[in-house]
N, C-alpha and C positions, 0 to 999 in steps of 0.2 A: 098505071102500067097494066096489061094485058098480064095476067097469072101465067098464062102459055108461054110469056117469054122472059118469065123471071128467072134468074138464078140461084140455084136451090138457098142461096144464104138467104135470101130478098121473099123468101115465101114467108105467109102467118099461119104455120099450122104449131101442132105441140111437137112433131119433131126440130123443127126448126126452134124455134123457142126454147127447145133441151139444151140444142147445141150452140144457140147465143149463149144460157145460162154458163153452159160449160167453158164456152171462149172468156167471159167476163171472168171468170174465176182462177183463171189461169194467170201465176206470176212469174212473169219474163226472170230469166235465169242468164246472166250477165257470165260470157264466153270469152276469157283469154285468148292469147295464140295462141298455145300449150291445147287446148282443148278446140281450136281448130285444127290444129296440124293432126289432133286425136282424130275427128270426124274424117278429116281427107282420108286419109290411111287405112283408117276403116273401112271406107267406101271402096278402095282399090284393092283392098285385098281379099280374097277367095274365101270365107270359112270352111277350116278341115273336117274331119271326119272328128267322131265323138266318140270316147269312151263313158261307160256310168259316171265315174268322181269328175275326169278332166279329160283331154286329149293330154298326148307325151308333151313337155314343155321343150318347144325346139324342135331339133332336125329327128330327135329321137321320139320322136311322137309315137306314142304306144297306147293300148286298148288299157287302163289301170282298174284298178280291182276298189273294191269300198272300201265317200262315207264317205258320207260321210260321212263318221261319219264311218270298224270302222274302214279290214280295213275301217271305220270306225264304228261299227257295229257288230258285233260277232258272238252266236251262242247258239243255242242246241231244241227242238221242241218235243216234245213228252212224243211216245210213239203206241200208245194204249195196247191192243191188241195187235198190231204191227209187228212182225218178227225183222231182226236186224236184218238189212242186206235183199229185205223182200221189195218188190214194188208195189206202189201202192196204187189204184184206179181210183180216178176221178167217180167224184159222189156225184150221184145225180138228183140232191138238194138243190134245189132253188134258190139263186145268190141273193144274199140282200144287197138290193142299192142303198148307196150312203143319199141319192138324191135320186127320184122316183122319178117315172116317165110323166110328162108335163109339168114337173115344178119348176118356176122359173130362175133360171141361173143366174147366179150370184156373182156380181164385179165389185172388184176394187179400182175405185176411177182412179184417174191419171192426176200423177202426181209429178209435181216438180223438184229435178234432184239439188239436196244444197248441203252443207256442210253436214258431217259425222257428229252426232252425241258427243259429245264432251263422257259421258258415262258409259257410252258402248260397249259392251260385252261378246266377244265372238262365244257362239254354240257351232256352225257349221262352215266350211270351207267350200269353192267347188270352181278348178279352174276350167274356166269356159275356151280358151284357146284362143290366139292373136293378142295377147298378154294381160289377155281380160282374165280378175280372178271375183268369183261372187261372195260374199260373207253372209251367211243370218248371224243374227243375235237380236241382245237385248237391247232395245233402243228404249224412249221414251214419245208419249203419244198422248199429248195438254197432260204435262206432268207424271201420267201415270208409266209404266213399263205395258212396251207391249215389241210385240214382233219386228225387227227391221231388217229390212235389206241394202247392205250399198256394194258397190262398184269399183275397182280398182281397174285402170286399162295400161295401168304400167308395170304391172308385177307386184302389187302393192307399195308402191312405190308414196302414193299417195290415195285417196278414198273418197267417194262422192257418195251422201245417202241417197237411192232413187226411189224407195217404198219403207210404208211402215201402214201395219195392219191393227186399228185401236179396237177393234170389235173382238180380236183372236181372244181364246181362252188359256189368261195367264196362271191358272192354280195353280199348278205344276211344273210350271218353267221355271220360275226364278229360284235365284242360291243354289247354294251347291250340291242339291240333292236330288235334281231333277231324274225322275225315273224314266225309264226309255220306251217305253208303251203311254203314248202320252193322251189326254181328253177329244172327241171328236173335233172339236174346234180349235185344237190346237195346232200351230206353227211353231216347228222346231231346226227342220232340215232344210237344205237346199241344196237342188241338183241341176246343172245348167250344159243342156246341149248345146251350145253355141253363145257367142256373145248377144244375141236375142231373144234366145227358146230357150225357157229353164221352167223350172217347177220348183215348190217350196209348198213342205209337207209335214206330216206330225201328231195326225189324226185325220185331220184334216186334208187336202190334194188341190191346189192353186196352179195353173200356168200362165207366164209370160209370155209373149209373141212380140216384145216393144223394147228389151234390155230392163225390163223392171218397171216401166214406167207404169201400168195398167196388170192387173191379173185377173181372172177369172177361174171360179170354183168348177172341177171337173169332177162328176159323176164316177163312180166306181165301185167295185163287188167290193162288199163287205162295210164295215160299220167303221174300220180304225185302218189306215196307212200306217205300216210299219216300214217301208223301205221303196227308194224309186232309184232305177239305177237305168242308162241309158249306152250301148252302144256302137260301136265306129261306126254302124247304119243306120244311127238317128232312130233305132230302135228301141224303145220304154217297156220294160219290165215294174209292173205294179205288184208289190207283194201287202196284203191286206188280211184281215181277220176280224170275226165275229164277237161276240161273250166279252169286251174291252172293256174295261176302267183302267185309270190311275195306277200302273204299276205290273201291267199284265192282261193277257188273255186266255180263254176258255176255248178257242176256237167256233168255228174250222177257220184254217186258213186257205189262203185265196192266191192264186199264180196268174199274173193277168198281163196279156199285153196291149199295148197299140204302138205307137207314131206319134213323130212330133208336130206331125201336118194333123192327127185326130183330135177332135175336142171335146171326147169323150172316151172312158178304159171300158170296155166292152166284158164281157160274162169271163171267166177266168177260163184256163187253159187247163191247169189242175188244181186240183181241194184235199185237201188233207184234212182230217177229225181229228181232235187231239186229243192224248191220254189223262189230262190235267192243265193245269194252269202253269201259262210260260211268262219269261218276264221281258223277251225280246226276241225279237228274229231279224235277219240280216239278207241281204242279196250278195250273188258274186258273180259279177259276168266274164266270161275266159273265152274265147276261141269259140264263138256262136252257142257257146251251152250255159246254161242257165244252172246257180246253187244256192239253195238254202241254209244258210247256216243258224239255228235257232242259240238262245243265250245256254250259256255252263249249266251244265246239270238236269236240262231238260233232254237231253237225246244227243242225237248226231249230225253231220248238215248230209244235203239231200242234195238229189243231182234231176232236176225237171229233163225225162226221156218223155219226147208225145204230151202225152197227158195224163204221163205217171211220174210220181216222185219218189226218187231210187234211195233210200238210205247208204248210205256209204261209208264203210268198213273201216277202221284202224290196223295200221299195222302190227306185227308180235309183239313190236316193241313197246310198243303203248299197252301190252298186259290188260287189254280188255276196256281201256278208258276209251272213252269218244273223244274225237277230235274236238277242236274248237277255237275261234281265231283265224279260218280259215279265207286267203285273201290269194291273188294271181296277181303273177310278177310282173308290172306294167312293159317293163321292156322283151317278154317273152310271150309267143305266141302261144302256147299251149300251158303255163309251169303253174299249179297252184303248190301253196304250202297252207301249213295249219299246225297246230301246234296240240300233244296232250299231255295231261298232267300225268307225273310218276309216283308222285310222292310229297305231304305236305308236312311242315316242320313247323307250329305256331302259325304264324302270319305269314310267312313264307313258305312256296310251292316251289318245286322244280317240274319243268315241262322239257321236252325232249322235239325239235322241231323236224319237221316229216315234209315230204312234198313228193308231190307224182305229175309224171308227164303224158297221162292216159287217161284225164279227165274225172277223174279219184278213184280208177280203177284198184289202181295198184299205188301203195306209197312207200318210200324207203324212208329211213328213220337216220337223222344225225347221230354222228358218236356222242356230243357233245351235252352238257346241259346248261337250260337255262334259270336261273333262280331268282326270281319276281316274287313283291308284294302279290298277298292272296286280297287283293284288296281291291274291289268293282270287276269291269271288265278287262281283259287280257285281248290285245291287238297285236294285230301284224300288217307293217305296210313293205312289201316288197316292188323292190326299183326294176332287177335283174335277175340275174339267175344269182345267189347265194350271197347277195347281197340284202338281208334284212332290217329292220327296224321292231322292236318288240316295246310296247307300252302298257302301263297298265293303270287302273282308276275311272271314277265314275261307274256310275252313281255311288256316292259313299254313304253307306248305311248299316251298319254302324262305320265312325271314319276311325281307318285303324293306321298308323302310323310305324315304319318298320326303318331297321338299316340299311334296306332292300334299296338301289338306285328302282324307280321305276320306268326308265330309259334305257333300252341297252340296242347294241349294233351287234352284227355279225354282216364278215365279209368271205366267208369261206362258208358258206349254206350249214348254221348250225354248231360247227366242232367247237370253236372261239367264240366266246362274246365278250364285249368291253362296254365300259361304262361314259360317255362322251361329254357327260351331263354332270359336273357333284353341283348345281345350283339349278338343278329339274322340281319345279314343283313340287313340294313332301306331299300332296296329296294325289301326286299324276294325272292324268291325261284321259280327258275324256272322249278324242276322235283321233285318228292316226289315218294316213293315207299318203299314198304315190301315185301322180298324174303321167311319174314315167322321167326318163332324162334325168337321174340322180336325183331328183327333186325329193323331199319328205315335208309333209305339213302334220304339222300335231297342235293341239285345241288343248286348254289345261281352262277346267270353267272355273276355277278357285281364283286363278288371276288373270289381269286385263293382260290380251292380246292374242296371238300366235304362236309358235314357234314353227320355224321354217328351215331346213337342210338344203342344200344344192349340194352336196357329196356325199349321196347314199349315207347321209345320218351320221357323217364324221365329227362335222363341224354343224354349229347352229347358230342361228339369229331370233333377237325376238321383235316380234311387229307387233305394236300398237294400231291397230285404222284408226282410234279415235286421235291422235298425235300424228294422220298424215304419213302413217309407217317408218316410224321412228325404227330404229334397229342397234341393237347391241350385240353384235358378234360374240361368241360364246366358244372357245377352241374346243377340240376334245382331250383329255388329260389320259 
């Protein structure tokens, strides 16, 4: 046959010959009705608008705030010579790329989705929207533990693995003490703009364009991804930093945007120096503005103005403490809250929770207090306006155990809290988050599965993925 009229499968060259190799390698994945009537559906229906963690689940589809995740990440960064409340200008240091201009980019080929780990471990949540939700965790990879991703498109109703990463760098992931600054090559997080377009990150910065089936390493300022948050304009916020190991940074940090259509994070927006070494930082996206919230005890979060990052003030009431926990109410357009400490008794802190509806210009302070284990981090996943969720744990180092629930609710923004949970975890809760629509998802890495709220955190369920989202309703007492 004539080469000029072959059809590109029919030619002998080495691309053709890739993608024989690739077609051979591929094993057919045997489709129910159930999992066709999934694909029809899919097909006919619109994907909505995105928030960072999730879209609103339902008619109440809201912009939600982190984390996964946590909202499930949440803390403070050193501010050196930085005076509080001052702005800071972008440094005109030269960014380090995590992957240099001409090195060739790094895939993860296509993979076939099939049954969930028996051993599965969720670390990160992220609901994708059209009742699609994502999970990372710990899967297994020829035996050993490594990175996995699967897929839920019923609400977790049920679970399909579609990736797992055997190259990722596990030092730091496994058991219960995974610290939150995690090695360059590692996978911890996942963040999913739509049921196609996601990211999964951790050091490391992966995106999907296929539902999981394929990824590819994306380029980015700085050496370590601490946080990726996306949204209702399909818009990616990249938060990164320099001076990284196992358990912290030295800085500088890194404020970066693009797109879900980019296939690369371009030079940052703004850079911050740091005063010392942090052990985590967080994103918060609210009503088009962007926030930094670095971990406890390193500073205060920040508000990206331009291409400055604004530190941002506590109220009187907080007696000079920085905020921290800082998360936006999925169902409000403009409301963050955040939370600061008053006062610590042993193992147990009382914090006092605050919110502002000016972008953290201004915040008012609840009558109320809250009294939580001093023990990992301290989360807030708000649904609505005064309707909260407060969690705490992760990373446990030293793991301190208290009478403290580390679960509690408030449905009057602060004054009340209640305890909905006496079979919560003793060691609590390593991501907390609202996709919006009363919904709450909380991650406990000590034991298998989820925990999942559909009434603003009254009541609870626990999901297994690896058991097909087994559930055991849990009232609130």
């Amino acid at each position: 046959m004539n080469d000029e009229r072959r059809e590109p499968h029919e030619a002998d060259d080495d691309v053709a010959r890739f993608f024989a190799a690739e077609r051979d390698d591929i094993r057919p994945d045997r489709a129910g009705p159930a999992e066709w009537q999934r694909i029809v559906q899919g097909a006919s229906t619109r994907t909505g608008r995105r928030s960072w963690w999730g879209p609103a689940v339902g008619a109440a589809a809201a912009v939600a705030v982190g984390v996964a995740g946590w909202s499930l990440h949440q803390t403070t960064f050193g501010q050196g010579e930085v005076t509080r409340g001052a702005a800071v200008a972008t440094s005109t240091t030269p960014t380090v790329q995590r992957m240099e201009q001409g090195t060739a980019t790094k895939t993860s080929a296509l993979q076939v989705s099939g049954p969930v780990d028996p051993a599965f471990r969720t670390w990160s949540l992220s609901y994708a929207d059209q009742g699609t939700i994502y999970a990372l965790g710990e899967g297994r990879c020829d035996g050993k533990a490594c990175p996995a991703v699967i897929r839920s498109s019923d609400d977790g109703a049920s679970w399909r693995s579609v990736h797992s990463f055997a190259q990722a760098d596990m030092d730091g992931s496994t058991g219960d003490q995974r610290p939150l600054v995690q090695p360059q090559d590692a996978i911890t997080e996942a963040r999913f703009a739509s049921p196609q377009v996601g990211y999964v990150f951790g050091g490391d910065l992966w995106a999907t364009r296929d539902a999981g089936a394929t990824f590819t390493q994306m380029a980015h300022p700085g050496e370590t991804v601490l946080d990726v948050e996306i949204d209702g304009e399909q818009k990616v916020v990249v938060l990164s930093a320099d001076g990284c190991s196992t358990g912290g940074c030295s800085g500088p940090l890194y404020v970066s945007r693009t797109t879900t259509a980019e296939r690369t994070v371009q030079g940052p927006v703004a850079t911050r120096r740091l005063g010392g070494r942090v052990a985590d930082a967080q994103l918060v996206l609210r009503n088009g503005q962007v926030y930094v919230q670095p971990a406890a005890g390193a500073g205060g979060p920040m508000r990206l103005d331009g291409t400055r990052l604004t530190s941002l003030s506590s109220p009187a009431e907080c007696a000079g403490r920085p905020l921290e926990a800082m998360t936006s109410a999925a169902g409000e357009k403009d409301l963050l809250y955040a939370a600061c400490e008053i006062r610590t008794a042993g193992s147990t802190a009382q914090f006092r929770l605050v919110r502002s509806a000016d972008d953290g210009r201004t915040w008012s302070a609840a009558a109320g207090e809250l009294s939580m284990p001093r023990a990992g981090r301290l989360s807030l996943a708000a649904t609505r306006a005064g309707k909260v969720v407060a969690t705490s744990g992760g990373p446990r180092s030293p793991r301190v155990t208290v009478g403290v629930q580390h679960l509690q609710v408030t449905g009057d923004g602060g004054r009340t809290w209640t305890r909905p949970l006496r079979s919560a975890p003793e060691d609590g809760f390593d991501w907390t988050a609202s996709p919006g629509a009363a919904q709450v998802y909380a991650v406990p890495r000590t034991v298998r599965g989820y925990w999942h709220s559909s009434d603003d955190g009254r009541t609870w369920e626990v999901v297994d993925p690896a058991t097909h989202g087994g559930a055991t309703p849990t009232a609130a007492r």
